[in-house]
C-alpha positions in Angstrom: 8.0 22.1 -10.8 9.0 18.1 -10.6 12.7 19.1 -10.9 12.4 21.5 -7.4 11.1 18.7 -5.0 11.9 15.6 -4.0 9.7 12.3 -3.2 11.6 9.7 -0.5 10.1 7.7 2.8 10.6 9.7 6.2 12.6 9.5 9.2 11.0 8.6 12.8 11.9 12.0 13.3 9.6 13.1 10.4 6.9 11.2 11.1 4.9 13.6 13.3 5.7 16.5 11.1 4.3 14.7 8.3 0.9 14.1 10.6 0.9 17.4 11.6 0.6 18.6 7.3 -1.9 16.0 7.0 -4.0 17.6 9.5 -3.5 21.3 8.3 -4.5 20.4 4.7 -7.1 17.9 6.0 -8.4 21.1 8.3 -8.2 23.5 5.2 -10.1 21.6 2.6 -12.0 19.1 4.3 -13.5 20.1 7.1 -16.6 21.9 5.6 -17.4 18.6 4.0 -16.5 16.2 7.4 -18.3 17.5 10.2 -17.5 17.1 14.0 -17.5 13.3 13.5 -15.0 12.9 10.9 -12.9 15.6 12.6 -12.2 13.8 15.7 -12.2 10.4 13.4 -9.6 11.5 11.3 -7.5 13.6 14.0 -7.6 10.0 16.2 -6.3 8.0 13.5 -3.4 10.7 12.5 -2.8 10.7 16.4 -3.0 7.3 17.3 0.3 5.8 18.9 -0.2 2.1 17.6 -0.5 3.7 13.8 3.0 5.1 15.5 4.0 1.7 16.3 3.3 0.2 13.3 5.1 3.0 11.2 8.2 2.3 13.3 8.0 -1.5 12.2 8.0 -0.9 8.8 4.0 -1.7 8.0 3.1 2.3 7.4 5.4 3.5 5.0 5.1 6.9 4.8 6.6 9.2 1.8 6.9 12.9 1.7 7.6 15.3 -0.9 10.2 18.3 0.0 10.6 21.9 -1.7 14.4 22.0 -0.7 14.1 21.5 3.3 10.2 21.5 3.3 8.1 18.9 3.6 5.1 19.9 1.3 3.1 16.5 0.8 2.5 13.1 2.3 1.6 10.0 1.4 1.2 6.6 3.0 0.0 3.4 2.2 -0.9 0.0 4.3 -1.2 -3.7 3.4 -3.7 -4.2 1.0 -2.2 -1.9 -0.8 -4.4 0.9 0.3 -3.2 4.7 0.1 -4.2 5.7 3.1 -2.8 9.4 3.4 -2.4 11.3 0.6 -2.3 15.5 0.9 -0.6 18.5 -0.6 -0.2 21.6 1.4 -2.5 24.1 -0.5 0.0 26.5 -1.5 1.7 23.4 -3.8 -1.2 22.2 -4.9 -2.1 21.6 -9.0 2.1 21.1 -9.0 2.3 17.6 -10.0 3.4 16.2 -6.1 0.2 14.4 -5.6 1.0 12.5 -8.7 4.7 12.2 -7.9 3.7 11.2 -4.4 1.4 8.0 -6.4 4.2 7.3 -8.5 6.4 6.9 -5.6 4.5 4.3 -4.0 3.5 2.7 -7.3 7.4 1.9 -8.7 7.8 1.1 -4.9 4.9 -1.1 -4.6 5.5 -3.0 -7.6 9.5 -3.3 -7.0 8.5 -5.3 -3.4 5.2 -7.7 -4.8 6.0 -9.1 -1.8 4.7 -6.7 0.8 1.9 -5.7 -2.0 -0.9 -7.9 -0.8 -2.5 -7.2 -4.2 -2.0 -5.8 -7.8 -4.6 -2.9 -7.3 -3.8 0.4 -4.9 -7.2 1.4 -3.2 -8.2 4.3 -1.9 -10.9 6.4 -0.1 -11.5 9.3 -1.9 -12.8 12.3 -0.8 -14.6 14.4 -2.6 -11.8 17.2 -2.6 -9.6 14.4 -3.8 -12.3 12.3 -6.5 -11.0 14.6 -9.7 -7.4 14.1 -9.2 -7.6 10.2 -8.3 -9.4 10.2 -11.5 -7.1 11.9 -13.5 -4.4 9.3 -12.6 -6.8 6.6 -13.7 -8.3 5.3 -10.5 -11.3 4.1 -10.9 -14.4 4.0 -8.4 -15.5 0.5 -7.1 -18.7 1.8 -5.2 -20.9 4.2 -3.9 -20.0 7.0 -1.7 -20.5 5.8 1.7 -20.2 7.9 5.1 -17.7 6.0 8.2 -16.7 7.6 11.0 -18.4 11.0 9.8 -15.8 11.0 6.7 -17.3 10.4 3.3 -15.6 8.8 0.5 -16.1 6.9 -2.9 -14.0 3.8 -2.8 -11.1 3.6 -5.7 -8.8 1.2 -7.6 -5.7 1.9 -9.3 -4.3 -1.3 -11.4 -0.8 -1.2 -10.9 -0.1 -3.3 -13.6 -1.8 -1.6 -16.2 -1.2 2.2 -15.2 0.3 4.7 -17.6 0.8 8.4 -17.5 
């Protein structure tokens, strides 16, 4: 399947597209586990016209994977680095674009040390997502913890160290 998609950063243009995904696959597999809380958390901070902002200037980069002229994944990452979006619309699921999505930010992340902020990639897994951060070699640095309705298990990927 790698060969039939693509992995590249979006286009202002893009950018709500690539919110609107996260929301349907965040709708689809998460909301049985999130509650009204982390519903309206999650659907403000997709929404939010400063995240917007800060996309436009260059500190959200945002990457999305493509089946010819369809965007079919999204990832994003902030200072930190933290992954901060990171979903697969169902039907492409168990293809190998989560892990192409990682990869992506992880040759990007380590190419521009200067923007990294750090030589681990974090993330907030959700429980839908704690298997396949695992499989790529995150590994969890807490408890699972509840904020803004949303539970997650906090993760670290060593950049430096990972290998497929």
């Amino acid at each position: 399947m790698k060969e039939k998609f693509e992995v590249r950063f979006i286009g202002r243009e893009e950018y709500r597209p690539a919110m609107a995904l996260c929301w349907r696959v965040f709708c689809e597999f998460e909301s049985g586990l999130v509650g009204r809380q982390g519903m309206e958390s999650f659907s403000r901070f997709i929404n939010d016209d400063t995240l917007y902002t800060v996309f436009l200037n260059g500190g959200f980069p945002v990457a999305a994977a493509y089946d010819k002229d369809v965007m079919i994944g999204v990832a994003a990452v902030r200072m930190g680095p933290h992954l901060s979006l990171l979903f697969v619309e169902g039907a492409y699921q168990q293809m190998g674009i989560g892990r192409a999505l990682i990869d992506f930010f992880h040759e990007w992340l380590l190419a521009t040390r200067s923007w990294l902020g750090g030589e681990k990639l974090t993330v907030n897994a959700s429980a839908v997502g704690e298997g396949f951060y695992h499989r790529i070699g995150f590994k969890d640095t807490g408890v699972k913890t509840i904020k803004d309705g949303i539970p997650y298990t906090p993760m670290e990927l060593d950049l430096a160290e990972r290998s497929d």
